[in-house]
Each structure stands twice: as C-alpha cells, then as structure tokens.
C-alpha positions as a Markdown table, in Angstrom:
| # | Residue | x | y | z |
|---|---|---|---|---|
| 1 | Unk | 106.8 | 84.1 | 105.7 |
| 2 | Unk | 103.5 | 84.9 | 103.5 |
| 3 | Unk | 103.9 | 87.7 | 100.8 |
| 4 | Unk | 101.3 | 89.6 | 103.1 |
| 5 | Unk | 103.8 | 89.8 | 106.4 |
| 6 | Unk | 106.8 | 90.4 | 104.1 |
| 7 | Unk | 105.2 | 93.7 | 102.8 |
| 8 | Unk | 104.4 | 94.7 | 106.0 |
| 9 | Unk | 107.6 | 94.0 | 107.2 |
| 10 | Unk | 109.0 | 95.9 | 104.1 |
| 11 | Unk | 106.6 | 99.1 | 105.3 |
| 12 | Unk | 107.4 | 99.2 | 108.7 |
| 13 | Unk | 111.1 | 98.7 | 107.7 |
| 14 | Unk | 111.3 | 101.8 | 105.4 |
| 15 | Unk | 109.3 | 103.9 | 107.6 |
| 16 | Unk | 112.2 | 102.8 | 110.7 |
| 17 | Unk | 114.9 | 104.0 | 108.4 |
| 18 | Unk | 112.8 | 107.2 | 107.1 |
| 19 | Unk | 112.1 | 108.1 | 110.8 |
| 20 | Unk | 116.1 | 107.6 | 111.9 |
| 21 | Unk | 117.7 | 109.5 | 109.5 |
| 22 | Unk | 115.1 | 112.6 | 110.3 |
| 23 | Unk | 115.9 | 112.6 | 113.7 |
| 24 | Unk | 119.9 | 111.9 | 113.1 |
| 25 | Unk | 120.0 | 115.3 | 110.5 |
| 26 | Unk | 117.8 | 117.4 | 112.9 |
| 27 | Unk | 120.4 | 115.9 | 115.4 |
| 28 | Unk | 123.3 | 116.9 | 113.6 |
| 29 | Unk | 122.3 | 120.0 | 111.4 |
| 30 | Unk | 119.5 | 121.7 | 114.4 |
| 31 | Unk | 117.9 | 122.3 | 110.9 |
| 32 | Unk | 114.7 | 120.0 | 110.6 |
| 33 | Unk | 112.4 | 119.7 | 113.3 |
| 34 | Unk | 111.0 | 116.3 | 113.1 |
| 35 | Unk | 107.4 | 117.8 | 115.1 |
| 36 | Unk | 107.2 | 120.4 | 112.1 |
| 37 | Unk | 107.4 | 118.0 | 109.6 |
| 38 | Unk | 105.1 | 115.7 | 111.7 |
| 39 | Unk | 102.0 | 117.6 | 111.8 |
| 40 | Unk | 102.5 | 119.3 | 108.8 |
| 41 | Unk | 103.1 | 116.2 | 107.0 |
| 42 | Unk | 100.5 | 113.6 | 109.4 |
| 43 | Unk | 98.0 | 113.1 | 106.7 |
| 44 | Unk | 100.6 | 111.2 | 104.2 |
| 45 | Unk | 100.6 | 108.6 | 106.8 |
| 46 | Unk | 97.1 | 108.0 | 106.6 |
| 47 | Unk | 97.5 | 108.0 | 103.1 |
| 48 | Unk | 100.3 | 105.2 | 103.0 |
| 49 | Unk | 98.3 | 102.8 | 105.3 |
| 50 | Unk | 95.2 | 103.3 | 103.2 |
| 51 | Unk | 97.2 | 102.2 | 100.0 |
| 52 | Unk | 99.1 | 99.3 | 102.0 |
| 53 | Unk | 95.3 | 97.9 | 103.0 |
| 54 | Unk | 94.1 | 98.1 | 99.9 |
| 55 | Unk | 97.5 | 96.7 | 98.3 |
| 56 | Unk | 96.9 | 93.9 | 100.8 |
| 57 | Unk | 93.1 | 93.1 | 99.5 |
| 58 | Unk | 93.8 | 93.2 | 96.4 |
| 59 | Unk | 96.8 | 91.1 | 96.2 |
| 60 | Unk | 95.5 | 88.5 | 98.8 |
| 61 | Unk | 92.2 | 87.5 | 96.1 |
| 62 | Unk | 94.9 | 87.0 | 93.9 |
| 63 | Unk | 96.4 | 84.5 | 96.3 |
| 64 | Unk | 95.1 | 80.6 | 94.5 |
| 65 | Unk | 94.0 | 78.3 | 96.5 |
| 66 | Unk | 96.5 | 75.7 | 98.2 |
| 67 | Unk | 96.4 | 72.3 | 96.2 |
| 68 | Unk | 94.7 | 69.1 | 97.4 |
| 69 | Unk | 97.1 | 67.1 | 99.3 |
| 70 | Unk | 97.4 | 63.8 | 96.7 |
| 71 | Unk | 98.9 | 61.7 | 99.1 |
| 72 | Unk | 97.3 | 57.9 | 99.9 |
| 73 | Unk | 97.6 | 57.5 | 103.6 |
| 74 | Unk | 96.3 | 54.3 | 105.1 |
C-alpha cells in the first residue's frame, strides 16, 4: 500500500470512529444531537479535506523516483 492510500485510509478511519462514538453518546445520553453538530460544525469538513489534498501534493513531489531496474536480461 502507497503512503498516499494509507493516509487516506487513516482519514477515513478516524472520521468512522469520530462519527460512531457521536451517534453511540447521543444514543445513550439523548444529549448531543449529531444534526446540530452537523450543520453547525459542516465547514470543518471542508476544511480537513482541503488540508488532506494539499498534505497529499505536497508529500507526493517528495516521493523520488523508482530506481532503474539493473538487471541484464537476455
């Protein structure tokens, strides 16, 4: 797996478990509302995904090229 699909992985991960444990305390406590939070809250996700593209453009021209393959096949 390429650094680029593990950090997503890693994102979408953390935002599962994030998500879950919202909706298991307004389950269990009545006291959040998750569609409160949601649209107060909305514009923090366009936030993260503008920082996780550019994390990914950045760290991807960091990326060096593979190597040459030296092996003499005849």
């Amino acid at each position: 797996m390429t650094a680029r699909k593990m950090s997503g992985a890693l994102t979408v991960g953390l935002v599962l478990i994030a998500l879950g444990i919202i909706l298991l305390l307004e389950n269990w406590y009545g006291v959040f509302s998750f569609w409160r939070l949601f649209a107060k809250y909305w514009p923090i996700l366009l936030i993260i995904i503008g920082l996780k593209k550019l994390h990914a453009y950045f760290t991807w021209r960091d990326v060096p090229a593979p190597l040459p393959n030296t092996e003499n096949k005849e």
